[in-house]
GUNU-361664 format. One record per residue (C-alpha): residue in one letter; y, x, z. Coordinates in steps of 0.2 Angstrom, whole numbers, m for minus. Each point is the difference from the previous one (the first is absolute). Layout:
N
res / c2 / c1 / c3
A / Y / X / Z
...
# end
This chain:
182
res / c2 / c1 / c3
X / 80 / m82 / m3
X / 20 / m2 / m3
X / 12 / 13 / 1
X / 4 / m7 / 18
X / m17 / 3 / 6
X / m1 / 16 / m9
X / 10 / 13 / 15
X / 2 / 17 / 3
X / m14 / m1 / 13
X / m13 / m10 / m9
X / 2 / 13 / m14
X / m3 / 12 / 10
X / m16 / m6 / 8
X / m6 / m4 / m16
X / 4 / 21 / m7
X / 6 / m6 / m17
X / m1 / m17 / m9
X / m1 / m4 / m18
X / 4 / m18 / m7
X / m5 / 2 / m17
X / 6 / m18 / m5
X / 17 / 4 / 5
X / m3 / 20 / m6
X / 7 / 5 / 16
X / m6 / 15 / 11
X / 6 / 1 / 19
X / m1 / 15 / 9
X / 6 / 4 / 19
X / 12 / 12 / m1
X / m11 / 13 / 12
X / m15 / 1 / m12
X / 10 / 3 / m15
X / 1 / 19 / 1
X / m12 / 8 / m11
X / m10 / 5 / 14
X / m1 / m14 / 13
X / m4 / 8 / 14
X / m2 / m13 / 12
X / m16 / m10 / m10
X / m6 / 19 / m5
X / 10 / 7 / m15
X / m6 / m16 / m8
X / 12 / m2 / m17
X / 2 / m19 / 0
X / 15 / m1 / m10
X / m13 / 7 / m17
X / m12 / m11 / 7
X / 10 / m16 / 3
X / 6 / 6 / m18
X / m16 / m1 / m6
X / m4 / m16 / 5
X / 16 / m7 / m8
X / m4 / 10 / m17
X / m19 / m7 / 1
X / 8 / m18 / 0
X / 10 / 4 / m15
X / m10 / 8 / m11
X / m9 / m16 / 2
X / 15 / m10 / m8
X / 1 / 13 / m14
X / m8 / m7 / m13
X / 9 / 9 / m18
X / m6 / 18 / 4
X / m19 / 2 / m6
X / m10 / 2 / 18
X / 13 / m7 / 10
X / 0 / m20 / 7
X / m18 / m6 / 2
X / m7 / 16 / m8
X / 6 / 10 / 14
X / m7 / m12 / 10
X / m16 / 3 / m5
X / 0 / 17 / m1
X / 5 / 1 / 18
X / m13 / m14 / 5
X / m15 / 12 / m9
X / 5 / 17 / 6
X / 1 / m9 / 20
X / m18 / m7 / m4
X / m6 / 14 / m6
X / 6 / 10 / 14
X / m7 / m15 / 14
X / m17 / 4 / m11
X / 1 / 16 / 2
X / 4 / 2 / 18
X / m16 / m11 / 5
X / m9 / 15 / m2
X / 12 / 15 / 3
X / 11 / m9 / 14
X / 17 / m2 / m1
X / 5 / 16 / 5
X / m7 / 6 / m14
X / 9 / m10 / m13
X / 17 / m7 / 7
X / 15 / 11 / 0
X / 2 / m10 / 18
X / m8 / m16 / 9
X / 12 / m9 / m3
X / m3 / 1 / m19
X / m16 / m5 / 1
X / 5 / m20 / 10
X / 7 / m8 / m15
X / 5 / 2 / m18
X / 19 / m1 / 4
X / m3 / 15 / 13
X / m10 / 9 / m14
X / 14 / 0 / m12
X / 14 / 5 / 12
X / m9 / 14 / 8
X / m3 / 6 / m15
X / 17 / 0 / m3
X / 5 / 7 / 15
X / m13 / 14 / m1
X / 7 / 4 / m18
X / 16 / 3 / 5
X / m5 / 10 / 17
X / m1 / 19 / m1
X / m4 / 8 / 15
X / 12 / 16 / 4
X / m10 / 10 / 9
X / m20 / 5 / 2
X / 1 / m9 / 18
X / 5 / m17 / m10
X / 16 / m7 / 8
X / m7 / m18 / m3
X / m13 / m9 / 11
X / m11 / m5 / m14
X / m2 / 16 / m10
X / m13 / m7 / m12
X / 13 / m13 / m5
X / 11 / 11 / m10
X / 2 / 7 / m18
X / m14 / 12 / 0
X / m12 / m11 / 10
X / 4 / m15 / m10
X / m4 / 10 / m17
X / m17 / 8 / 8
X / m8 / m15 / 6
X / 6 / m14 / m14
X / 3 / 9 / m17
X / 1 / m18 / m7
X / 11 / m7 / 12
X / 12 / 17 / m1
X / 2 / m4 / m17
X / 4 / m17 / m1
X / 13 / 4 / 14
X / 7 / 12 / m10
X / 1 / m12 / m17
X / 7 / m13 / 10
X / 15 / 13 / 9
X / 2 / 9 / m18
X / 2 / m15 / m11
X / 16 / m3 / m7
X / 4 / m19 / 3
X / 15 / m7 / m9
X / 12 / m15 / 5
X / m9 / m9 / m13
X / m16 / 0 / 10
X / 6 / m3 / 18
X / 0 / m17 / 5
X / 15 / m10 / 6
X / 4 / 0 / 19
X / m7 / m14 / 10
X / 6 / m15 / m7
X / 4 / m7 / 19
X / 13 / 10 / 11
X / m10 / 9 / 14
X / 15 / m1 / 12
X / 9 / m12 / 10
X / 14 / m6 / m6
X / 17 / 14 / 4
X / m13 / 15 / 0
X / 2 / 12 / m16
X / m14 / m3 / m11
X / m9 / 17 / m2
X / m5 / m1 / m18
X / 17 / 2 / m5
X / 9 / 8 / 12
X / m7 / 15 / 13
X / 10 / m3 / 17
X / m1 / 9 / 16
X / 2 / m7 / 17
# end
């Protein structure tokens, strides 16, 4: 879609939209608090987030276990987990159901779940299984990774370039240089 198809409404039926080729996040204003409260406390700014640093890590190919490595890595853990829920269920094994449709899903739960940590016994988020805790008792391996990856100290010299075409019409502030608020 282009930026003028892209509006305030259809962002917001969609919850969140990532464009990894453009490395651009879009988020409706209403479901950026840290607990949504309309779609259940769901924190879809880490997940969006998520998703976009999935797509990067891809492109990072001058840290050791980044670019097609991380790749990998992710791939294995997700199959491992699909192998292992054929027999537990998913309940069992995901952190969330969405973590268990696709790959993509598994690594931004996963991040969303990392970076989630429930304030009180009750749980003030819809999917209590799908935070911190829950993340590192179900998927020790996965936790681990997650942590690596949000721990790792990535240098200039490693990031690759913005996209190499502008993700904009012409007469909108481009976003990889300049944050603008409208």
């Amino acid at each position: 879609r282009n930026s003028k198809e892209v509006t305030a409404e259809f962002v917001e039926r969609s919850l969140g939209i990532n464009r990894a080729e453009d490395r651009l996040v879009l988020l409706h204003k209403k479901f950026t608090p840290e607990n949504a409260v309309e779609i259940g406390n769901y924190r879809l700014a880490i997940h969006e987030t998520g998703h976009a640093l999935d797509h990067l890590l891809d492109t990072m190919t001058g840290l050791p276990g980044l670019g097609a490595a991380h790749r990998a890595t992710v791939d294995a853990l997700y199959q491992k987990d699909l192998k292992k829920a054929e027999t537990a269920g998913v309940e069992a094994v995901f952190t969330s159901d969405r973590a268990s449709e696709d790959v993509r899903e598994y690594f931004a739960e996963a991040v969303e779940a990392y970076l989630t940590f429930p304030g009180s016994p009750e749980g003030e988020i819809f999917r209590t299984d799908n935070s911190h805790q829950g993340l590192k008792n179900r998927n020790g391996e996965l936790y681990d990774y997650i942590g690596m990856v949000l721990h790792q100290d990535y240098s200039k010299a490693v990031i690759p370039p913005p996209p190499p075409r502008p993700v904009h019409d012409p007469g909108i502030p481009d976003p990889d240089s300049q944050v603008f608020w409208f």
